[in-house]
N, C-alpha and C positions, 0 to 999 in steps of 0.2 A: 427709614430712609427719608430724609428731608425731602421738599416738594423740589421741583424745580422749574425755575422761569424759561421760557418758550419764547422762540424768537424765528423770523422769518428771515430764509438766507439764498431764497430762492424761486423766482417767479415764471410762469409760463402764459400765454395767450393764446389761442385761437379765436378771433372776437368777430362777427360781420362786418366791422368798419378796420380791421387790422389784423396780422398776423406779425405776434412777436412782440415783448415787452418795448422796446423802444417804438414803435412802428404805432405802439397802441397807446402810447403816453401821446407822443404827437398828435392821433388823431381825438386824444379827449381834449386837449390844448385846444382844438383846431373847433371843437364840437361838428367833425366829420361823421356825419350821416352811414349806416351801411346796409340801410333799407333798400332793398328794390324791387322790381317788377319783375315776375314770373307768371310767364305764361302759361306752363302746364297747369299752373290753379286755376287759369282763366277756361282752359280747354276741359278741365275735370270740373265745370258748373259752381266752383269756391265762391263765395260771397268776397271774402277779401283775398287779391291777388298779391297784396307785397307782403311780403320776409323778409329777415337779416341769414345769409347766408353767407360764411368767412371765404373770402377772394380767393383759397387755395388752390396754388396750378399744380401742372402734372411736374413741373420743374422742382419744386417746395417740397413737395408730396417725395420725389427721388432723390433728395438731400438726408432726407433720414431713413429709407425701407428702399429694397431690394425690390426690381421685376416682380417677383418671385412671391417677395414677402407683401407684397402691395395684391397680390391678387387671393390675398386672406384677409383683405379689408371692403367686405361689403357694407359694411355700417361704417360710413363717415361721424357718426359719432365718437366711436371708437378711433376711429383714425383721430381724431380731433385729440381726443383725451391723451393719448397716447403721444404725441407730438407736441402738446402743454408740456405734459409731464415730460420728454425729454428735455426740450427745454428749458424748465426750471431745475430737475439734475444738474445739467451743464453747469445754468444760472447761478450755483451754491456754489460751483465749483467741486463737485462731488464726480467722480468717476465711478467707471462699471469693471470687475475681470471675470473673464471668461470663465474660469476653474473656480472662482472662489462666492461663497454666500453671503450677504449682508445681514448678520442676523440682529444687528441692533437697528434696521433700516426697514421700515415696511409702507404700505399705502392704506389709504382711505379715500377710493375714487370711485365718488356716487353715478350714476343715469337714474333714468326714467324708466322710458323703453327703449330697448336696444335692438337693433338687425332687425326693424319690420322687416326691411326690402327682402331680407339674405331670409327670411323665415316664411314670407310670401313666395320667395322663388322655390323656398323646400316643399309649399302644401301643394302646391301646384304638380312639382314627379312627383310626390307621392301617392295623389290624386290620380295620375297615368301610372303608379304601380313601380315607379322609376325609384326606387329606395337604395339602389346601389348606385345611382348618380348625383348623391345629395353632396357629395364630397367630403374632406374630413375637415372640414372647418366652420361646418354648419353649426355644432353646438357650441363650440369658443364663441360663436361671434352670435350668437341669438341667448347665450345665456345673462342673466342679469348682471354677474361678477368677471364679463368678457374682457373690460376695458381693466380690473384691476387687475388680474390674471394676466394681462398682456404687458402692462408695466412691469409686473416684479421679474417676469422672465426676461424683458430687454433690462434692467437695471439689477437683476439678482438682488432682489430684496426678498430676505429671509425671518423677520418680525409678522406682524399682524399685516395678512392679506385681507381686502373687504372691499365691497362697494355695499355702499347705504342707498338709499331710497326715498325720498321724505317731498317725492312731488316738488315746488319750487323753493322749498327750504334745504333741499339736497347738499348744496354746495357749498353752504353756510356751515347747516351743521357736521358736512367731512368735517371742517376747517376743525369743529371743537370738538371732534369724536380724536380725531390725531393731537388737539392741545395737549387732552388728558391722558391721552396714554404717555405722553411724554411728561407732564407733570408730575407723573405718579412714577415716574422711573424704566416704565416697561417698555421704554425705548427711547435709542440716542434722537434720532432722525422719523419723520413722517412727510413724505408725500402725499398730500391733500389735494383733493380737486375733485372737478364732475362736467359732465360732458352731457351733448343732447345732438341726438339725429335731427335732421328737419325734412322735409316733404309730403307730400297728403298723406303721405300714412301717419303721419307724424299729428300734422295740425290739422285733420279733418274733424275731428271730435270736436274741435272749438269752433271750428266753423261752422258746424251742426249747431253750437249752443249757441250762437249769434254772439259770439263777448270780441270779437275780432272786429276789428276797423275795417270797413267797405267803401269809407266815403272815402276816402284817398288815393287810389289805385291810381289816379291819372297823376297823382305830386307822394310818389313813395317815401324820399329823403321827409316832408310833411306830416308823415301817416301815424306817428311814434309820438304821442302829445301827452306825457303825464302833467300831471296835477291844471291841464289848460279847460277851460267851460267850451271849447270845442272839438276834445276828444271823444273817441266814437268805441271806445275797443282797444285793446292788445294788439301789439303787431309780434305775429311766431319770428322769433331766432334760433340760432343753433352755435353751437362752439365748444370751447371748455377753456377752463381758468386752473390750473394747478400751482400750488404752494409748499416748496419744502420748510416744515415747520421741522427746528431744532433745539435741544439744550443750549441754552444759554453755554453753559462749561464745555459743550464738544464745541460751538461754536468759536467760542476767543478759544481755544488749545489749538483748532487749526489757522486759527487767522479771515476766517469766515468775513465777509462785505456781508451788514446786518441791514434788512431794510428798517422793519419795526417790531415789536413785540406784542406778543397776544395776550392781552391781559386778562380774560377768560369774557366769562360767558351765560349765556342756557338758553336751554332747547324745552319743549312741553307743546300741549295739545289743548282743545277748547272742550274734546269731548263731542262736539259739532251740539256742544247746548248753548243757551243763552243767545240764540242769533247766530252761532256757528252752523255751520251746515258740511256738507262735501264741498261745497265750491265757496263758501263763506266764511270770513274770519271771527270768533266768541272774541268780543272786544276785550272780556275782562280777563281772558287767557293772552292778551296781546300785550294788555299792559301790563299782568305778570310778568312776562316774559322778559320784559323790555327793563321794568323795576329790580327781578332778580339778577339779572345780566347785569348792573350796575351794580349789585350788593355783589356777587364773587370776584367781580373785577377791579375792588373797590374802587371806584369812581361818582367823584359826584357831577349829578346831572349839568352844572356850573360850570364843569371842566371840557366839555363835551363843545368840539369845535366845528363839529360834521358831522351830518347824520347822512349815509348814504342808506336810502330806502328802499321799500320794493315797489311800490307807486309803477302800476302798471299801464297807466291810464284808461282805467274803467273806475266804476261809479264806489269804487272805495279808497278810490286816491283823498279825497277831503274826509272819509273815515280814519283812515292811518293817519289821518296829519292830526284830528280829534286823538287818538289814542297814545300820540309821541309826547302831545302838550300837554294831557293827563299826566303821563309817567313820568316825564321830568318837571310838570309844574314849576314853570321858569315864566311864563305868562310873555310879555313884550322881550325878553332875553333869550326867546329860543334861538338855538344855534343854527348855522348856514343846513339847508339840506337839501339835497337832490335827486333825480334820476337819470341813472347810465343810461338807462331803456329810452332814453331821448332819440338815443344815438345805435341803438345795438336792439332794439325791441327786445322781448320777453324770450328771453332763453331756454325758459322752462328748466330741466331740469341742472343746467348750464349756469340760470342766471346769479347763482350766488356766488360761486367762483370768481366767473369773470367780474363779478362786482364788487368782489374781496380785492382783486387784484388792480382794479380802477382806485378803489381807495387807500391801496397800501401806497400805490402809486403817486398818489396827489400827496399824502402824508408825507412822504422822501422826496417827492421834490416841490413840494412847499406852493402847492398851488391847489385853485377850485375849479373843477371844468364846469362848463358850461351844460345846463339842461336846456334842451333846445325848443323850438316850437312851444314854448310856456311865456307868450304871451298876453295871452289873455287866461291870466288865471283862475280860479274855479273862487266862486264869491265866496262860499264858505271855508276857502282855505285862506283867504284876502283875510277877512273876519277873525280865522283863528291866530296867525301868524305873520302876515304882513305879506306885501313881496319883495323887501327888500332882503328878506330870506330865501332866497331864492338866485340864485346867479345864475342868470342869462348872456353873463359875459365870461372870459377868463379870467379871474379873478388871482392873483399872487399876494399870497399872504401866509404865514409861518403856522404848522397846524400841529397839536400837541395829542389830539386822542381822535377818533373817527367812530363812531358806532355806525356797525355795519346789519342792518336785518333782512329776514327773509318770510315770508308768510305764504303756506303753499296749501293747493287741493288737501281738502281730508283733515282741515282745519289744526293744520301742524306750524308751530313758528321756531324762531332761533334768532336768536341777537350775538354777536361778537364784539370787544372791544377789542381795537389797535391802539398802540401810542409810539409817538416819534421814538427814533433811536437815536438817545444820544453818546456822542463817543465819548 
């Protein structure tokens, strides 16, 4: 069976500064902030009080789920995921029926951790010996595979079911666990995406390990500062980013609206040697990464118009920017690159998704958003790269390929290429 070429026909959002593909192009245009102040971190002792948490009202929330069916979503993770994902269904133009299976249709939609809250409220009866009040939807919604299991049963996808895992490279690497199974034949369509709860259960761990931003609580939209010499930490987000990735040939037989096409990829680990750790990136596992990813994609580094990174703003933002100009060795020609996290802070298990779907976005509509609060840039990133790499404005300009990365806990990476669709 010949391979075949992969194409995206279908986008979803849940983001902290937007819900919904139109609503989130705007506000990356806008470089619209969706940090804010929360007080229960302040009330639970938290070092840093702002999050990006996505604006969802009870209004949004009752456009897609029933009473009924909303009260089997105690993990807004899940909820999150689950409402991408419908939304980019729609998006492709793909419908669901009742009676019938999709069996050339399946997902690959990564989390983290799923249902503290819903898992916290089960150790607690159980603890009072209350095991027949846990209800029946305590393990859907606290198991790891909650949110892809909830898809295929609202859309009847009958292909490969799965949720991946991979810490903050999760949503990157869906994207290329569904390329290949489509490339290889073993399916028409995939539903790609990942999702992240947020609240202390969520980001107390990190605020345990001081990598969170404390100095900004009183200027939250501020608090979110990659690659700037006065970022302090990570700001937690939450959301999810889903993408129907399709065959090229199922796509044009139905008439399919193409944003761009996945031109591949790869995924791999440092080992946690050479300077990798659990929380650290093995540099020379990065620029594998980043170099192989351009050899399956073939693409030369030259071609490359955008780098959408994972620059979290902590103390390896000026590392990743040493390990991009290694890999492509373009020296004063590196290409424009940024971070969404300006705007949306660290999503965690979320953040590659939504940051596939910010760049497929600017790809199709021929524009650079802006990274915001980047300033005053970090010297060593001045030194490797310049800043007029760097757009701090909205920038319109025509963009041919994007490489998109991710680099998460447990020293696991993943790089993807896009490239314009031309008709």
């Amino acid at each position: 069976m010949k391979e075949q070429r992969v194409v995206i026909t279908g986008l979803g959002v849940v983001a902290p500064n937007a819900i919904g593909v139109e609503a989130f192009e705007t506000a990356l245009k806008q470089g619209v902030s969706g940090i804010t102040y929360h007080q229960n971190l302040a009330d639970l002792n938290f070092s840093c009080c702002v999050g990006g948490v996505p604006p969802l009202s009870d209004a949004q929330k009752a456009a897609y789920f029933t009473p009924l069916q909303l009260r089997s979503f105690n993990s807004d993770g899940i909820l999150f995921g689950c409402i991408a994902g419908m939304d980019a269904w729609r998006d492709a133009g793909l419908t669901t029926h009742n009676d019938e299976v999709d069996f050339s249709s399946g997902t690959v939609f990564g989390t983290g951790t799923s249902g503290i809250a819903k898992l916290r409220e089960a150790i607690y009866k159980l603890d009072k010996g209350e095991v027949r009040r846990l209800g029946s939807t305590v393990v859907a919604q606290t198991m790891a595979s909650g949110v892809s299991a909830y898809l295929a049963g609202i859309l009847g996808l009958g292909n490969q079911v799965t949720t991946n895992s991979s810490a903050c490279a999760t949503g990157t690497e869906a994207v290329l666990l569904g390329y290949e199974r489509i490339k290889y034949g073993k399916a028409k369509r995939m539903l790609v995406g990942s999702c992240s709860d947020h609240g202390p259960y969520i980001w107390g761990g990190f605020d345990a390990m001081r990598v969170m931003n404390y100095k900004h609580n009183h200027e939250p939209e501020k608090a979110s500062r990659p690659m700037s010499a006065s970022a302090a930490g990570f700001v937690p987000g939450s959301g999810a980013g889903a993408l129907v990735l399709e065959a090229l040939d199922s796509a044009m037989a139905r008439g399919a609206t193409i944003y761009a096409e996945v031109l591949g990829g790869q995924v791999n680990s440092g080992g946690q040697r050479n300077g990798g750790s659990m929380t650290a990136p093995n540099p020379m596992a990065v620029r594998t990464c980043i170099r192989e990813a351009l050899v399956n994609a073939q693409v030369n580094p030259r071609d490359i118009d955008l780098i959408n990174g994972h620059l979290t703003a902590t103390s390896k933002d000026a590392e990743e920017i040493e390990n991009w100009q290694a890999s492509l060795n373009l020296g004063k020609n590196f290409p424009f690159i940024q971070s969404t996290k300006s705007t949306i802070g660290h999503c965690l298990a979320a953040a590659g998704s939504i940051e596939c779907v910010a760049a497929i976005i600017q790809l199709k509509g021929a524009f650079i958003a802006p990274t915001i609060n980047c300033e005053d840039l970090l010297p060593a990133i001045e030194q490797e790269i310049g800043h007029k790499q760097i757009a701090t404005q909205l920038q319109r300009r025509e963009l041919q390929i994007v490489a998109k990365a991710s680099f998460g806990f447990g020293d696991v990476n993943a790089c993807v290429l896009f490239k314009k669709w031309a008709n």
